[in-house]
Backbone as a ProteinNet text record, in pm:
[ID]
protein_1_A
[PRIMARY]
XXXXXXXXXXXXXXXXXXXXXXXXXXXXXXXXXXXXXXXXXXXXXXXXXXXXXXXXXXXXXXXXXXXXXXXXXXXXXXXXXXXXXXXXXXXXXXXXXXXXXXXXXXXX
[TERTIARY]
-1452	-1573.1	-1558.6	-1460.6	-1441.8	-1317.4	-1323.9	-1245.1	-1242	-1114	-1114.7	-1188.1	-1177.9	-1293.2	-1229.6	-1096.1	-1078.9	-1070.5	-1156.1	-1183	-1089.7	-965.8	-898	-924.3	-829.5	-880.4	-855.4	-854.6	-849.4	-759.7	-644.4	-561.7	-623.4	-655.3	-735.4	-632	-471.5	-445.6	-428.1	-436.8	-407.7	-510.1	-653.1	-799.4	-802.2	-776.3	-797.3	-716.1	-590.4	-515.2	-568.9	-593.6	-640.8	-761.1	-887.8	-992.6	-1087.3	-1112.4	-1199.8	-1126.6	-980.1	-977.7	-1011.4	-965.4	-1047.2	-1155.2	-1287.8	-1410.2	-1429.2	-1395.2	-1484.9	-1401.9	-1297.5	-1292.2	-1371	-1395.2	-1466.4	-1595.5	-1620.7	-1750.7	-1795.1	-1639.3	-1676.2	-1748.6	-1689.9	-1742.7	-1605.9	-1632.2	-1490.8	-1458.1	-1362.8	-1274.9	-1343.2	-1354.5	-1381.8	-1336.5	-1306.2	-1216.9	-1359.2	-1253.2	-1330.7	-1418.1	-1363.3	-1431.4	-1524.9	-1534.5	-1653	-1763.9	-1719.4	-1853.4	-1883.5	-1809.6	-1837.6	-1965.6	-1927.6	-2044.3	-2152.8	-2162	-2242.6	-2351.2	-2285.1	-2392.5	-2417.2	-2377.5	-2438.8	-2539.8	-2513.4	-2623.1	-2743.9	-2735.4	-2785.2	-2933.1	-2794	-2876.8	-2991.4	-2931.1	-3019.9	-3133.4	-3125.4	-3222.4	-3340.6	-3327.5	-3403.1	-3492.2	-3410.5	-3496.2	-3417.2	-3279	-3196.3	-3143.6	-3135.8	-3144.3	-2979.7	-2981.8	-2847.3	-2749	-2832	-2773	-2725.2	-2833.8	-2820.4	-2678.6	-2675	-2511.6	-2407.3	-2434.9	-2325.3	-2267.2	-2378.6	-2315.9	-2235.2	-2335.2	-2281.3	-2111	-2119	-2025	-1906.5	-1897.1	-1804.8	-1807.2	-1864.5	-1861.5	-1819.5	-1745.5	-1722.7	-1883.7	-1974.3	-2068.8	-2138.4	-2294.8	-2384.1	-2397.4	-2278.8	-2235.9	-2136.7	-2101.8	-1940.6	-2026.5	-2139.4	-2203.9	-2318.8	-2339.5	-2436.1	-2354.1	-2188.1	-2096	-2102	-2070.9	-2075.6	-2213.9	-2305.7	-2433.4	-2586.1	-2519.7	-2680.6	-2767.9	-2706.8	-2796.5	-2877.8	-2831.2	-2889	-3033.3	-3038.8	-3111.9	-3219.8	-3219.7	-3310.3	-3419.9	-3440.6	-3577.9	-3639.9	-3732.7	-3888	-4004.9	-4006.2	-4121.6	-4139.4	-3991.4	-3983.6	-4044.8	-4026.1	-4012.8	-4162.4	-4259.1	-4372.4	-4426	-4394	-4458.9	-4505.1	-4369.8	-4351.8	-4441.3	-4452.7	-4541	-4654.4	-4717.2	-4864.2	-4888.9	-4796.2	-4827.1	-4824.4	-4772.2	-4791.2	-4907.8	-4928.6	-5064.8	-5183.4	-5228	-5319.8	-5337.7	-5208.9	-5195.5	-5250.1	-5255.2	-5311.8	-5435.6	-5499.1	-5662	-5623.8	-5546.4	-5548	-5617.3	-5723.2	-5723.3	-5663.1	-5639.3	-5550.5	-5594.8	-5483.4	-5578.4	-5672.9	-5755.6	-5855.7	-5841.2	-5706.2	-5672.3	-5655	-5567	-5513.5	-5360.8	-5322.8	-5188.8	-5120	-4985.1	-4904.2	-4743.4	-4682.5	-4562.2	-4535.2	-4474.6	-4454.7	-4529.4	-4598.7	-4700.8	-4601.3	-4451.3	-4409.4	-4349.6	-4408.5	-4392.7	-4502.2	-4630.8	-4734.4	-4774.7
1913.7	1845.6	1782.2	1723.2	1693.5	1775.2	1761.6	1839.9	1793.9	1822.4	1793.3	1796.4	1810.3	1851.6	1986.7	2062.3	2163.4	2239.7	2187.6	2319.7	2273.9	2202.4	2254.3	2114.7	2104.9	1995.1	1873.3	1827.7	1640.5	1592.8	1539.5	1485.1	1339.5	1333.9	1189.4	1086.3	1101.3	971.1	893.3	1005.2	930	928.6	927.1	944.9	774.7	784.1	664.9	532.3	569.3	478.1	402.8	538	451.7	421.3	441.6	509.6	444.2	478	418.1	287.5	270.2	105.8	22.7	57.7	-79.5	-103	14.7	46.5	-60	-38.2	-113.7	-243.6	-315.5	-440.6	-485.6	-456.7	-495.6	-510.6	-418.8	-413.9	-543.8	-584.4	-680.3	-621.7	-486.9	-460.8	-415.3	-399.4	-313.6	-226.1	-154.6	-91.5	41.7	160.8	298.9	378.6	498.5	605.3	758.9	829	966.5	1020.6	950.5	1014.9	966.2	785.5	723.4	802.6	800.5	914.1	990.7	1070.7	1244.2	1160.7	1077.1	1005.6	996.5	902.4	880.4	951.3	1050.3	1201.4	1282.4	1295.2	1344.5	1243.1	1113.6	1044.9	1055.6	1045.5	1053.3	1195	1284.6	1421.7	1427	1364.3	1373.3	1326.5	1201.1	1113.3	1090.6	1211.9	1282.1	1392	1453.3	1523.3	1702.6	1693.6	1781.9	1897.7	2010.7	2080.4	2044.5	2090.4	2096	2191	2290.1	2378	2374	2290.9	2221.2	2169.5	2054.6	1976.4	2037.4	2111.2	2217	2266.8	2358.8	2413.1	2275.5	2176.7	2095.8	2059.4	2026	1915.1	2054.7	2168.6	2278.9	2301.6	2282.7	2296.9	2431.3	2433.8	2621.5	2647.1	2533.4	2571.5	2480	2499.7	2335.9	2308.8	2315.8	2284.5	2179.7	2182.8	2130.1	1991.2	2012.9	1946.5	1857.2	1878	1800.3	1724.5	1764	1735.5	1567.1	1610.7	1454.7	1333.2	1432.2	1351.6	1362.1	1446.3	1450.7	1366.1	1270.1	1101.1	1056.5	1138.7	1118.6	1198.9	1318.2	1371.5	1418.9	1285.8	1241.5	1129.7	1237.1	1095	1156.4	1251	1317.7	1234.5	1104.7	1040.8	997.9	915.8	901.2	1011.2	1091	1210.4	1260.4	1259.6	1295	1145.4	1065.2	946.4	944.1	1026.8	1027.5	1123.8	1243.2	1355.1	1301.6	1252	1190	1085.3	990.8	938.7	995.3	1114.1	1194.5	1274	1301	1392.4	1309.9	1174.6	1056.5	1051.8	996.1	993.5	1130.5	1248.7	1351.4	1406.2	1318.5	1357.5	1436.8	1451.8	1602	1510.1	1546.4	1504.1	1469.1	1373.7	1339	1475.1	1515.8	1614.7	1476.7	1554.8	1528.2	1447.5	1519.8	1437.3	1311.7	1268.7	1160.8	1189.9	1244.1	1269	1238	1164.7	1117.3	1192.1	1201.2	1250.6	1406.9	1502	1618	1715.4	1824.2	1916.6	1990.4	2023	2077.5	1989.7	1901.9	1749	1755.8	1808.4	1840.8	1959.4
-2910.9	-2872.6	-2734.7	-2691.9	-2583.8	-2470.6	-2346.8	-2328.7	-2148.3	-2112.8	-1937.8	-1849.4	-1737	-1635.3	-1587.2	-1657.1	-1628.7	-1761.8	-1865.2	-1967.1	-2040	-2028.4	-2144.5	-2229.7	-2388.7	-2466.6	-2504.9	-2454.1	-2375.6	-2534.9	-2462.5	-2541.7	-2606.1	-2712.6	-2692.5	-2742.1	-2780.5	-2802	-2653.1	-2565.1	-2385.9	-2392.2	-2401.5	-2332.8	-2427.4	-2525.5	-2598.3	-2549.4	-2559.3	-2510.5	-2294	-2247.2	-2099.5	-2105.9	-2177.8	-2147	-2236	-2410	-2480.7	-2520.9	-2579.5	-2596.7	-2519.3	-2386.8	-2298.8	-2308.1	-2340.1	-2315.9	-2405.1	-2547.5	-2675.6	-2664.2	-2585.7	-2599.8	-2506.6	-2401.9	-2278	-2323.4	-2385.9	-2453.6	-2569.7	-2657.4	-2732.6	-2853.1	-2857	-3025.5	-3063.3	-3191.6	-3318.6	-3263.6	-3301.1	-3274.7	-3269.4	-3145	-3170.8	-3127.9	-3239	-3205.9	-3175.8	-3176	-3115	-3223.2	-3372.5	-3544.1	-3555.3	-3520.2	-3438.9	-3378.6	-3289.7	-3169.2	-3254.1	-3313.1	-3369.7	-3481.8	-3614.5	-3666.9	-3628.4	-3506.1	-3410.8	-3377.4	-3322.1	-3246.3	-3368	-3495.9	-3584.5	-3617.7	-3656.1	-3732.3	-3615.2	-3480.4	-3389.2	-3384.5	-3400.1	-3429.3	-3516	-3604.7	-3727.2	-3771.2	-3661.6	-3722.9	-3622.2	-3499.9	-3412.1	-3505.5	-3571.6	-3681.3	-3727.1	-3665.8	-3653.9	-3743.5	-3810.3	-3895.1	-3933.2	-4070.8	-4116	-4039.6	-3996.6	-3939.8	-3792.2	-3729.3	-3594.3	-3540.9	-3720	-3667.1	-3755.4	-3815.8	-3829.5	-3736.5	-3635.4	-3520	-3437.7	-3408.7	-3300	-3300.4	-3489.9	-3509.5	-3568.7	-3564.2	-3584.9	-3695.1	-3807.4	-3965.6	-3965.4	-4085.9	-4136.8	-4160.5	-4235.8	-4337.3	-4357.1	-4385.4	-4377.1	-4495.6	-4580.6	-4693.4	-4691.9	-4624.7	-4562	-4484.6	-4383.9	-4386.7	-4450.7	-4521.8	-4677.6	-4701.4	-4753.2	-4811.9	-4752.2	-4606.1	-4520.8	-4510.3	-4503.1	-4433.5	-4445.8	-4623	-4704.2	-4678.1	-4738.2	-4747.1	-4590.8	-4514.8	-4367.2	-4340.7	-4419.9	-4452.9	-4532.3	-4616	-4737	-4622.3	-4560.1	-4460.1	-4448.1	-4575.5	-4536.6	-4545.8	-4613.3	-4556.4	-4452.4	-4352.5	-4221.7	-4123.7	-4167.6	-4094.2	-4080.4	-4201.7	-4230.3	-4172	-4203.5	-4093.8	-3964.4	-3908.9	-3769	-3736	-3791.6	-3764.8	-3760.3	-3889	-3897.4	-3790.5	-3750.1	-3629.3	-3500.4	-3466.1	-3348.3	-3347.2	-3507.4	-3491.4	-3445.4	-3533	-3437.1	-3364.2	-3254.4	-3125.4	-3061.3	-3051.9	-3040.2	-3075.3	-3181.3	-3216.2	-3348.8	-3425	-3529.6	-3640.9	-3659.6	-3774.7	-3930.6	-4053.8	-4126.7	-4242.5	-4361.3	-4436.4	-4534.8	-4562.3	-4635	-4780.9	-4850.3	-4938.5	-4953.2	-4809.2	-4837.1	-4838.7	-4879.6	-4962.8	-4890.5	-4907.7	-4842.6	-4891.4	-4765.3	-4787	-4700.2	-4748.5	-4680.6	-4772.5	-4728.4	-4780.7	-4895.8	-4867.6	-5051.4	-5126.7	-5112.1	-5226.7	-5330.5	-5294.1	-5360.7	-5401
[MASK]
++++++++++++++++++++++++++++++++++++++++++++++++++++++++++++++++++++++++++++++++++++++++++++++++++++++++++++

């Protein structure tokens, strides 16, 4: 995931040791390592609206099985999600459906 400015793959107990510990004390938060970040930019991914398959690829999974495994629960946000839609559609003029119905269309 990370890697030099010449391609190859960045040793991180030296990238850590010169590089992010100073960062996060300077910073004045807890302690963060590189498993940190990797969390991070998945929960990140995800909660942009990111396919399982998305951070599979991103995050190297064999399988977005392997991924569920980690970060199902990240992915249980279809009312958020249908929120967000229905509020972009507003903002845009689309009209609401007719029902009423709330939630995501194969919920019903």
């Amino acid at each position: 995931m990370f890697c030099t400015s010449a391609g190859r793959p960045l040793d991180n107990r030296n990238f850590s040791q010169r590089v992010l510990t100073p960062a996060w004390q300077r910073a004045g938060i807890a302690r963060l390592t590189f498993h940190d970040l990797r969390h991070t930019a998945a929960r990140l991914a995800i909660s942009q609206g990111a396919t399982v398959q998305a951070v599979q690829g991103m995050l190297g999974h064999a399988s977005a099985a392997m991924t569920l495994d980690r970060y199902a629960g990240l992915f249980d946000q279809d009312d958020a999600v249908h929120g967000a839609i229905m509020s972009a559609a507003t903002r845009a003029g689309v009209p609401a459906r007719e029902s009423g119905a709330v939630g995501p269309p194969w919920a019903h």
